[in-house]
matplotlib code that plots the C-alpha trace (Angstrom):
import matplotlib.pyplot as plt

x = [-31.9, -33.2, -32.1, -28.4, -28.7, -30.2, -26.9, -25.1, -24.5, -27.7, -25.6, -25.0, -29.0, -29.7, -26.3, -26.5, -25.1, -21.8, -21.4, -22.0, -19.3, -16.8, -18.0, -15.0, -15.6, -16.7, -20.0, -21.3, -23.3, -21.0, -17.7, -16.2, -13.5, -10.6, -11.8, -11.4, -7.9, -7.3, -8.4, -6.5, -3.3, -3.9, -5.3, -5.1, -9.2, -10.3, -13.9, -17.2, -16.2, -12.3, -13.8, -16.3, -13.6, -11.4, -10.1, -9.9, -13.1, -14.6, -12.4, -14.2, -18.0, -17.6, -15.9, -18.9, -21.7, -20.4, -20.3, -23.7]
y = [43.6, 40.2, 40.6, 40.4, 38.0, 35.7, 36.1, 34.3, 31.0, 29.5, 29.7, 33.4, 34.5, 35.1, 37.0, 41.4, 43.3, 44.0, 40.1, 40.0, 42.6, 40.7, 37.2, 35.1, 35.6, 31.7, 32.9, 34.3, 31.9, 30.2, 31.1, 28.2, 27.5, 27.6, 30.8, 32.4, 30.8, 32.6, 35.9, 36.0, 34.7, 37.4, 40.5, 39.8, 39.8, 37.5, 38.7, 40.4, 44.2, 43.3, 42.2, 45.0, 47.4, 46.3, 48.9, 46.9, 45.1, 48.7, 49.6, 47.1, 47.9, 51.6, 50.3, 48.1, 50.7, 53.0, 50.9, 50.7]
z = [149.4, 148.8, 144.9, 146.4, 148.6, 146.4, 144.7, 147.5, 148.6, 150.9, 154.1, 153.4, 152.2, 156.5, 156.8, 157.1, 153.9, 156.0, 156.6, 153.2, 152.0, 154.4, 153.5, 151.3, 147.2, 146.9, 149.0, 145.7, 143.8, 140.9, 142.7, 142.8, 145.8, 142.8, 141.5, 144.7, 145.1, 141.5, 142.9, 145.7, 144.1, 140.8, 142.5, 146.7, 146.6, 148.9, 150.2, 148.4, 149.2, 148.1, 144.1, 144.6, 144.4, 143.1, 140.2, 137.2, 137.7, 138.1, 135.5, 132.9, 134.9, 133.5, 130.3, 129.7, 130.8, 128.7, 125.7, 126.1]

ax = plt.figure().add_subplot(projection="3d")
ax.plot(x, y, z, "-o")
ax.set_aspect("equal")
plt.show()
């Protein structure tokens, strides 16, 4: 788990992987406070687990994978 919480803003690195699924998207490192406001005005994402599943960013994940 540390190679994902490394990921994350310092004030998130001492939080569970549940906090961390619920914490807002500008916890992840190079998220910036306007980004988040983009995802949550574009696609209603406004924590970890919401861009984690979030079907088109999956969508382009398996796109990429399988260009591989």
């Amino acid at each position: 788990m540390a190679g994902i919480k490394d990921k994350f803003d310092k004030a998130y690195e001492e939080k569970s992987i549940e906090e961390l699924a619920d914490a807002p998207v500008a916890a992840l490192q190079g998220v910036s406070d306007g980004d988040a406001e983009h995802l949550k005005a574009a696609f209603n994402i406004t924590t970890v687990r919401d861009l984690g599943t979030n079907k088109f960013f999956l969508w382009a994940q398996a796109t990429a994978k399988l260009a591989e």
